[in-house]
C-alpha positions in Angstrom: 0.0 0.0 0.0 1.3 3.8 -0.7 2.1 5.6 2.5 0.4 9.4 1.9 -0.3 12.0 4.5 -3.6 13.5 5.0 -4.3 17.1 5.2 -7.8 18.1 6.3 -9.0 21.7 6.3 -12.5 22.6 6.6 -13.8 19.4 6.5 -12.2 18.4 3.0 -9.4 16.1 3.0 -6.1 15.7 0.1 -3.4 13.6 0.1 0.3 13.8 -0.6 2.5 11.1 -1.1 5.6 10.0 0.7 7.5 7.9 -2.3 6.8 5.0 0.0 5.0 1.5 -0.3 4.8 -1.6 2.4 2.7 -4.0 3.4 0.2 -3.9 6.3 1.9 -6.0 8.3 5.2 -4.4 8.1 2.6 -0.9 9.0 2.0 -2.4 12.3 5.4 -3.1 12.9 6.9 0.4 11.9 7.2 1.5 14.6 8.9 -0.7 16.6 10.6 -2.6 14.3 14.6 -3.1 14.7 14.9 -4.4 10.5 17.4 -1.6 8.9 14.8 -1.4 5.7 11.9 -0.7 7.5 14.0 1.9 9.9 15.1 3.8 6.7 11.4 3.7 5.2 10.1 4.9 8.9 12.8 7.4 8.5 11.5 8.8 5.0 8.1 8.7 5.9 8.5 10.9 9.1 11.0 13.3 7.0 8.2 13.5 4.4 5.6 13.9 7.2 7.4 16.7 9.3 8.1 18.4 5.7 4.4 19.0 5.2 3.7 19.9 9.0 6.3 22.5 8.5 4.8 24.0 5.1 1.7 24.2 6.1 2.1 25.8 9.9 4.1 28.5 7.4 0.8 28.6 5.3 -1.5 29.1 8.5 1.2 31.8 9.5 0.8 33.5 6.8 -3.0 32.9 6.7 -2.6 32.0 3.5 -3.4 28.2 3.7 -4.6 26.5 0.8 -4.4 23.2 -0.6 -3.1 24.8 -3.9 -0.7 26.4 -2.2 0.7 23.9 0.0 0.8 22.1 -3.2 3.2 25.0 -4.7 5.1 24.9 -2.0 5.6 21.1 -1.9 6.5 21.4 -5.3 9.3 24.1 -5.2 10.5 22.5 -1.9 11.6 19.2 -4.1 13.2 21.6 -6.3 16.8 21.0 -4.3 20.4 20.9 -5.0 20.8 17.1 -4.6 17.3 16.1 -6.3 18.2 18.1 -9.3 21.9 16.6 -10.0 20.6 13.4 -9.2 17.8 13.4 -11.9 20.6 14.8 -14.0 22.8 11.8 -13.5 20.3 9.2 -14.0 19.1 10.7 -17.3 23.2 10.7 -18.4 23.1 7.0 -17.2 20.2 6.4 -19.4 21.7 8.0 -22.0 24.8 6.2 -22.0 27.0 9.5 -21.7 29.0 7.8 -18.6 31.8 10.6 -19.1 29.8 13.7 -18.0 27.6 12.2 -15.6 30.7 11.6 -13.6 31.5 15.5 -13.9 28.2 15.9 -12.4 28.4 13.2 -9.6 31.8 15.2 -8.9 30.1 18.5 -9.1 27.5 17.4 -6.8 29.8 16.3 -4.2 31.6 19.2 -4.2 28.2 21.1 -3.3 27.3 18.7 -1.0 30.7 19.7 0.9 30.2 23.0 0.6 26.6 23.6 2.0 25.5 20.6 3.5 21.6 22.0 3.6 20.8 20.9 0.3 19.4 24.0 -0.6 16.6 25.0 -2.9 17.2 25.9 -6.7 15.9 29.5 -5.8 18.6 30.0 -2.9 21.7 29.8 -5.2 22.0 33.3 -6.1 25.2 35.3 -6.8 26.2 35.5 -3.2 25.9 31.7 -3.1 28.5 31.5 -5.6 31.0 33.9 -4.4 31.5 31.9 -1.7 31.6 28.7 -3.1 34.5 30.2 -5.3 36.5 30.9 -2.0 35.8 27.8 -0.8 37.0 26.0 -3.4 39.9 28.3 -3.8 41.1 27.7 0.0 40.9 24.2 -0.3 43.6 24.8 -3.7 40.9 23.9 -6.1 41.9 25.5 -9.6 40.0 27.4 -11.4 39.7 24.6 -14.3 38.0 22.4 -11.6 35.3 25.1 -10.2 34.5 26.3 -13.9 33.7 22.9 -14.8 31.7 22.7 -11.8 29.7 25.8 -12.0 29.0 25.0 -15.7 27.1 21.9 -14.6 25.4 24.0 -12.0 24.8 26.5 -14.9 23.1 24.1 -17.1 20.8 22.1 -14.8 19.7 26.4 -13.8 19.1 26.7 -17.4 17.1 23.6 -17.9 14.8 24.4 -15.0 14.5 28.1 -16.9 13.8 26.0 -20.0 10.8 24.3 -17.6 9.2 27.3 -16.3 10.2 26.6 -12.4 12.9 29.8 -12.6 12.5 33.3 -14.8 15.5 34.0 -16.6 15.9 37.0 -14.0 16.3 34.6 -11.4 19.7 33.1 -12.6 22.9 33.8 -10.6 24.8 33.9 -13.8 25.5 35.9 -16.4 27.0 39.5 -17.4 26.5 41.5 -14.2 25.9 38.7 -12.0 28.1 35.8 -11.2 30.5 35.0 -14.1 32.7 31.6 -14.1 36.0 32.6 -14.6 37.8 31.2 -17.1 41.7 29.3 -16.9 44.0 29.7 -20.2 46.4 27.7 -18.6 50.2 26.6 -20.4 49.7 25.4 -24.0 52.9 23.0 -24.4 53.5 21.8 -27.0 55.8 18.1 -28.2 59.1 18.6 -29.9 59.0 16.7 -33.7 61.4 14.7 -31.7 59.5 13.6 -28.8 56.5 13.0 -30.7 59.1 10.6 -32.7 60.1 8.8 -29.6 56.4 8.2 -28.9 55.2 6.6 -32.2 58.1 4.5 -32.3 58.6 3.1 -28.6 58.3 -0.4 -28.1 58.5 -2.3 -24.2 57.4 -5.7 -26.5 54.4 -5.5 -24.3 50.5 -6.1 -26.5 48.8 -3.5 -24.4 51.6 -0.9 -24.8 51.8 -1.3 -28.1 48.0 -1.1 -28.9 48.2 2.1 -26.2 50.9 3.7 -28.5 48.6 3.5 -31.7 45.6 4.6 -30.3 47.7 7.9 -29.1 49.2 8.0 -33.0 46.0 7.3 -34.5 44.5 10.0 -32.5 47.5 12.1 -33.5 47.3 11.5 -37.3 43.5 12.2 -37.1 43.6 15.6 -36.6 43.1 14.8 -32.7 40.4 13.2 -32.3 39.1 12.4 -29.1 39.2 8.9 -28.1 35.6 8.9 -27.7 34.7 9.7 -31.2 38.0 7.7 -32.4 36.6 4.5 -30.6 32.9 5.0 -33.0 35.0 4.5 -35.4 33.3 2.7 -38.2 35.2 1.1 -41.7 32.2 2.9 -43.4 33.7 6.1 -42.1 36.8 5.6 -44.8 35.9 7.5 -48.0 39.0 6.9 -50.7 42.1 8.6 -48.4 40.3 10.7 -45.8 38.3 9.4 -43.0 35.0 11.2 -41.9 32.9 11.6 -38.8 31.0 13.8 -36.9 32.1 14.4 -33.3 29.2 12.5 -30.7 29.7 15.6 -28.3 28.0 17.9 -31.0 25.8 15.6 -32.9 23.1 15.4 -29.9 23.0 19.0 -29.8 24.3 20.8 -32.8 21.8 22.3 -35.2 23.9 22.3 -38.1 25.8 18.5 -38.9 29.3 19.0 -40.0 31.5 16.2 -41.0 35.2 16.3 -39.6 37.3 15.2 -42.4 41.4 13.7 -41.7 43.5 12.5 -44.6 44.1 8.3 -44.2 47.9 8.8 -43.8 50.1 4.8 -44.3 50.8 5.0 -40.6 47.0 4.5 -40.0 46.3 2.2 -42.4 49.0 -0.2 -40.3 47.4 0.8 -37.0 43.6 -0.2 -38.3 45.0 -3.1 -40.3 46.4 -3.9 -36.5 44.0 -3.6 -34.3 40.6 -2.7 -36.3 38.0 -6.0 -36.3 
């Protein structure tokens, strides 16, 4: 049976859910019960129970109580930090795109360290921010690592703008607000002779040597990501150039452009290698 909470107010009754389902028996037994998966579903329940006790003594505070608005305010409380990247995650883990969700599973538990609250969406503001910046600063984060962060943060704002839950006023970010700084970094760059001493190395280990041609396959290809070089299909060889369109762009670009790399020998022997 669903466990749901019943509000009454003038004489009419509604029901909100607590995400939680158990059998009669284990009912009667909640609440003395010493099993850890019952104690964790007791748990929930009275976390989802003392949620809706508090929103609506804020309601009859107000003396504004409704059951549309307790509704409204049910809803934007489950519009949190933690909720949010977790949907996030799970839709990357449906979709197969295992190497972003992990920036987002890092993102989140840098957040989570941060402000352990788990605050609303509509809390993050620009102040927020700042201080998340000096947080992660004092604990000799780079900049790399809290832009990449705040972008995922960024995006899941823009989504819920996308949805209607926030107006575009109500984002921290943007020119005047809170901008994520950006980190040039050192470009460096391999001599002709180190990038010799790469193709050609040789510890007569399989695994090395199938490492070193991905690297100079990669190389040769214009450098292509391993992601995209990995997709790799025989259909993608036209003549002497190879063709494909990089998966990072092709979920979201409006416009499909083919990248195009000129089949050099040295590939040839690498696919003739290792390609099956």
């Amino acid at each position: 049976f669903h466990v749901k909470i019943r509000v009454t107010y003038h004489r009419k009754r509604d029901y909100y859910s607590t995400g939680k389902a158990i059998s009669e028996e284990d009912w009667k037994s909640l609440s003395e019960t010493k099993s850890k998966r019952l104690i964790s579903i007791r748990e929930d329940i009275q976390a989802a129970f003392n949620k809706v006790c508090s929103i609506v003594k804020e309601l009859d505070d107000e003396g504004i109580f409704t059951f549309d608005n307790l509704k409204n305010r049910l809803k934007r409380s489950q519009e949190r930090l933690e909720e949010i990247f977790e949907a996030k995650i799970e839709q990357m883990r449906r979709e197969e795109r295992i190497g972003t969700m992990n920036t987002y599973i890092e993102a989140l538990r840098s957040f989570q360290k941060y402000d352990k609250s788990n605050p609303d969406i509509f809390a993050i503001d620009v102040n927020w921010l700042t201080k998340y910046e000096k947080y992660m600063l004092m604990q000799d984060r780079s900049y790399t690592t809290l832009g990449m962060h705040l972008r995922n943060l960024r995006t899941v704002i823009n989504e819920k703008i996308r949805d209607g839950v926030l107006k575009p006023s109500q984002s921290p970010f943007g020119k005047g607000k809170y901008e994520i700084k950006k980190n040039e970094g050192r470009k460096l760059a391999l001599s002709e002779e180190q990038i010799n001493q790469l193709v050609h190395y040789s510890d007569e280990r399989p695994a090395t040597e199938k490492y070193r041609d991905l690297w100079t396959f990669s190389y040769l290809c214009n450098g292509i990501n391993f992601a995209d070089m990995l997709r790799l299909k025989y259909r993608n060889i036209e003549g002497n150039e190879i063709r494909f369109m990089r998966t990072k762009t092709t979920r979201t670009a409006a416009t499909k452009k083919d990248i195009v790399a000129t089949l050099h020998p040295k590939m040839t022997e690498i696919i003739e290698r290792w390609g099956n």
